[in-house]
C-alpha positions in Angstrom: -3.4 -16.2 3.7 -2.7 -12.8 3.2 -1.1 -11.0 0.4 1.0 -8.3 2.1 2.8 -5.4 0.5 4.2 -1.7 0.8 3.1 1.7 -0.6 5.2 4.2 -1.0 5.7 7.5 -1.8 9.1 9.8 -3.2 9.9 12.4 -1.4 11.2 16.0 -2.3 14.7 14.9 -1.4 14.5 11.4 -3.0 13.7 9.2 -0.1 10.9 7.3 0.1 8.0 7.2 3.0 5.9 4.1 3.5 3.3 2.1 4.9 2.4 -1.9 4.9 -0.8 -3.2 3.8 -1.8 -6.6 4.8 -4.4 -7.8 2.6 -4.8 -8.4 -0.8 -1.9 -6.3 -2.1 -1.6 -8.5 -5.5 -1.8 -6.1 -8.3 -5.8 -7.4 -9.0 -6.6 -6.8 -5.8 -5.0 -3.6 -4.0 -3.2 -2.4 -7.2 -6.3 -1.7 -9.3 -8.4 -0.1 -5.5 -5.1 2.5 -5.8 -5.4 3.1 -9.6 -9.1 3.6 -9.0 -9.3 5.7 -5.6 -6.0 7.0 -4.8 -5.2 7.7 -8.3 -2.9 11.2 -7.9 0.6 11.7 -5.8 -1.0 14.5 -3.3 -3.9 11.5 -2.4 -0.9 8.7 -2.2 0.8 11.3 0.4 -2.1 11.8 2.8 -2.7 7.7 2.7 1.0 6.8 3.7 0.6 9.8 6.2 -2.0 7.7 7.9 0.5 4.6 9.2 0.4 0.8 8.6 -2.8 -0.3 6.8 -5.0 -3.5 6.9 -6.7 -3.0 3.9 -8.8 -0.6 1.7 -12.1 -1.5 0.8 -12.5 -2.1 -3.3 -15.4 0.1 -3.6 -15.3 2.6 -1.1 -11.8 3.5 -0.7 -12.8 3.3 3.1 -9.1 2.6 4.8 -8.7 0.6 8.0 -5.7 1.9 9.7 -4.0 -0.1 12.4 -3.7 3.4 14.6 -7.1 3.5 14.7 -8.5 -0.2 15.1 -10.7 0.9 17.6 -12.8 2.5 15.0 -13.4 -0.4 12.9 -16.8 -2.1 12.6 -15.6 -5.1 12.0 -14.2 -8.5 14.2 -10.5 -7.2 12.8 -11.1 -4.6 15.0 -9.4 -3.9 18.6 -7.6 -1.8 20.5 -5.4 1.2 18.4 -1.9 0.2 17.9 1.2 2.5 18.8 2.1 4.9 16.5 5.7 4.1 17.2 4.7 0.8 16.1 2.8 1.9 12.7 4.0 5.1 11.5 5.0 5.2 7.9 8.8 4.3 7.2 11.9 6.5 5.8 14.0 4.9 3.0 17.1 6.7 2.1 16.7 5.2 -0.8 14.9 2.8 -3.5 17.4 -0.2 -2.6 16.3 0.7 0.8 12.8 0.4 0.1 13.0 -2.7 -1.5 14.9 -4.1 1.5 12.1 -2.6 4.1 9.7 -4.7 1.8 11.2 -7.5 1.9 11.4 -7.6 5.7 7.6 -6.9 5.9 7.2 -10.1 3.7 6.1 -7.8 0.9 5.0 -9.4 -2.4 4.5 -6.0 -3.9 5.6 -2.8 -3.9 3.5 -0.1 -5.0 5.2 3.4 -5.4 3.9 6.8 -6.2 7.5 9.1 -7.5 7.7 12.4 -7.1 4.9 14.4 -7.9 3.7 12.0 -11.0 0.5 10.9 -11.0 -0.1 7.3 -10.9 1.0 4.5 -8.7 3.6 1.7 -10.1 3.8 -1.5 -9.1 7.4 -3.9 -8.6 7.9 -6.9 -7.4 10.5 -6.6 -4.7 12.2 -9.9 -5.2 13.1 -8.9 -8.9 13.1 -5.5 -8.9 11.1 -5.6 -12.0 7.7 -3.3 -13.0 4.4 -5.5 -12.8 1.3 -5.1 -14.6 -1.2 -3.4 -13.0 -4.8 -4.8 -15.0 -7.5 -1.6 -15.3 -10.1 -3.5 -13.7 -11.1 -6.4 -12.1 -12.4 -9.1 -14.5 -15.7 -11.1 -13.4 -15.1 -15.2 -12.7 -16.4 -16.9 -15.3 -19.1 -19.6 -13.9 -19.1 -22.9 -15.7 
């Protein structure tokens, strides 16, 4: 299974662009690889820019983007998809960004306002901020 979600980023005039991420977008997983790597609102704009997203690797930030599948050195990999078919999405506004979400089968929204640094992270069923943890805590072995 796959935990899928949006990032987004606020735009000059209040709208919000944005992109879904297919794997793990829970807040241990894809929140803390944003907090880490795409830490400031210029980075966030130049990821969204770059369409629909499979994932971003933990450590290396590297980010497989569906418009360029062909690219991928992995069995994920294939042919590039559309543009039309990946290209980051214009909300009017935040309601309309949680509603985009939700038809993606987003469990999280992470969003990047305005020229702040920092990315926040919501769960779109609630509407309410969740916790992002600062790192990724080791499994304990028994």
């Amino acid at each position: 299974m796959s935990t899928r979600s949006r990032i987004a980023v606020q735009q000059p005039d209040g709208s919000w662009d944005s992109v879904y991420h297919h794997y793990d977008g829970y807040p241990e997983g894809l929140g803390i690889t944003l907090q880490q790597h795409i830490p400031t609102y210029d980075k966030a704009v130049k990821l969204v820019a770059g369409g629909d997203i499979s994932y971003i690797d933990w450590d290396t930030a590297v980010v497989k983007y569906y418009a360029k599948r062909s690219s991928w050195d992995d069995p994920r990999g294939g042919s590039d998809e559309a543009w039309d078919d990946v290209a980051p999405i214009n909300s009017k506004t935040f309601a309309d960004l949680i509603d985009v979400t939700n038809g993606s089968n987003g469990c999280y929204l992470y969003v990047y306002y305005f020229q702040t640094n920092g990315v926040r992270c919501y769960n779109p069923d609630t509407r309410e901020e969740v916790r992002i943890p600062k790192s990724r805590k080791e499994k304990e072995v028994a």
